[in-house]
C-alpha positions in Angstrom: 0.0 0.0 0.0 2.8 2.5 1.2 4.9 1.8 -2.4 1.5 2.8 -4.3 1.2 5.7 -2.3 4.8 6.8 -2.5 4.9 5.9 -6.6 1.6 8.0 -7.0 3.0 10.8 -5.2 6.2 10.5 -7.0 4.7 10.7 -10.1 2.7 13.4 -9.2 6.0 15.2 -9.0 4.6 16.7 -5.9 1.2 18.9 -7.1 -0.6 18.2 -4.2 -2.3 21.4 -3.2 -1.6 22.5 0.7 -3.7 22.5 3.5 -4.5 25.3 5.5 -1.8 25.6 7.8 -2.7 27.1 11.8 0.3 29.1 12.5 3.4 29.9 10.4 5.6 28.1 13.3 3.6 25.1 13.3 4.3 24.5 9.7 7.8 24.9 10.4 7.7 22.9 13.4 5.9 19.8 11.5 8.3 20.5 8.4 11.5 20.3 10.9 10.5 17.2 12.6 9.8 15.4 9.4 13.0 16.4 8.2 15.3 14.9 11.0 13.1 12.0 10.8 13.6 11.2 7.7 17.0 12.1 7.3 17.4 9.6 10.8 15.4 6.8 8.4 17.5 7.1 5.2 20.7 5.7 7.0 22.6 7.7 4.4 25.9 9.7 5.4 25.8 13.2 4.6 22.5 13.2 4.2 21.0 16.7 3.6 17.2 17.1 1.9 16.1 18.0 -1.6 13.8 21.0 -2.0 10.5 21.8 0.2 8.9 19.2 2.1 5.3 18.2 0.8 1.9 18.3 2.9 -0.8 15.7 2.2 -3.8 15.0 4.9 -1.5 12.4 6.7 1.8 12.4 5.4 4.8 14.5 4.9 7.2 13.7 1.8 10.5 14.5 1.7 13.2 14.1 -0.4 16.9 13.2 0.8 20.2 12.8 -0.9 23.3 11.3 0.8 26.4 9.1 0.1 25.9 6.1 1.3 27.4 5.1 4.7 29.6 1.9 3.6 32.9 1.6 3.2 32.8 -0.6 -0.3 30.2 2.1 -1.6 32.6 4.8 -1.3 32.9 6.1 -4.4 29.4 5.4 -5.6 26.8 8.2 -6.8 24.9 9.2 -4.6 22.1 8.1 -3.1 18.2 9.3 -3.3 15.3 8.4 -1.2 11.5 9.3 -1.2 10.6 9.4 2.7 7.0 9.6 3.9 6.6 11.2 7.4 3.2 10.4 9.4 1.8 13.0 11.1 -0.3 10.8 13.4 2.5 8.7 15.2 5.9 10.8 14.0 7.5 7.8 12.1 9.0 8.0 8.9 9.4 5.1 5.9 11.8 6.0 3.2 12.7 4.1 0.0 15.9 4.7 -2.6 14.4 6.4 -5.6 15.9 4.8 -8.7 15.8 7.3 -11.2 16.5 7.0 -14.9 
């Protein structure tokens, strides 16, 4: 179920329209903790994220790029990962994007 969700919102390329946010420092707030969250799941050294996080009703998406953490990867491009954030319990999923 996640994967569907996180291809469809991938290949949305992110046009989900906003919700109303309360306050200015509560969007910051929820944007900040789904941030380190999902820069904690990703695993990935380096890690640093990729453009504005996205609001839908339950989720956060974010976008992370890092190098990855081994020693026998070093070298490697690096790595991207789609992460989904859940509002309701403040755990994060992410998955490597594979890109073309």
């Amino acid at each position: 179920m996640r994967a569907g969700l996180l291809a469809a919102l991938l290949g949305a390329g992110g046009a989900a329209a906003p919700a109303a946010a309360s306050t200015p420092e509560a969007w910051a707030q929820l944007f900040r903790a789904a941030e380190a969250a999902c820069l904690a799941a990703t695993g990935l050294a380096e890690a640093r994220v990729e453009g504005a996080p996205v609001d839908f009703s339950a989720h956060v998406l974010v976008l992370v790029r890092g190098r990855w953490p081994q020693p026998h990867m070093t070298g490697a491009p690096p790595a991207a990962f789609a992460c989904l954030y859940a509002k309701a319990d403040g755990s994060a999923e992410a998955h490597e994007r594979r890109l073309p």
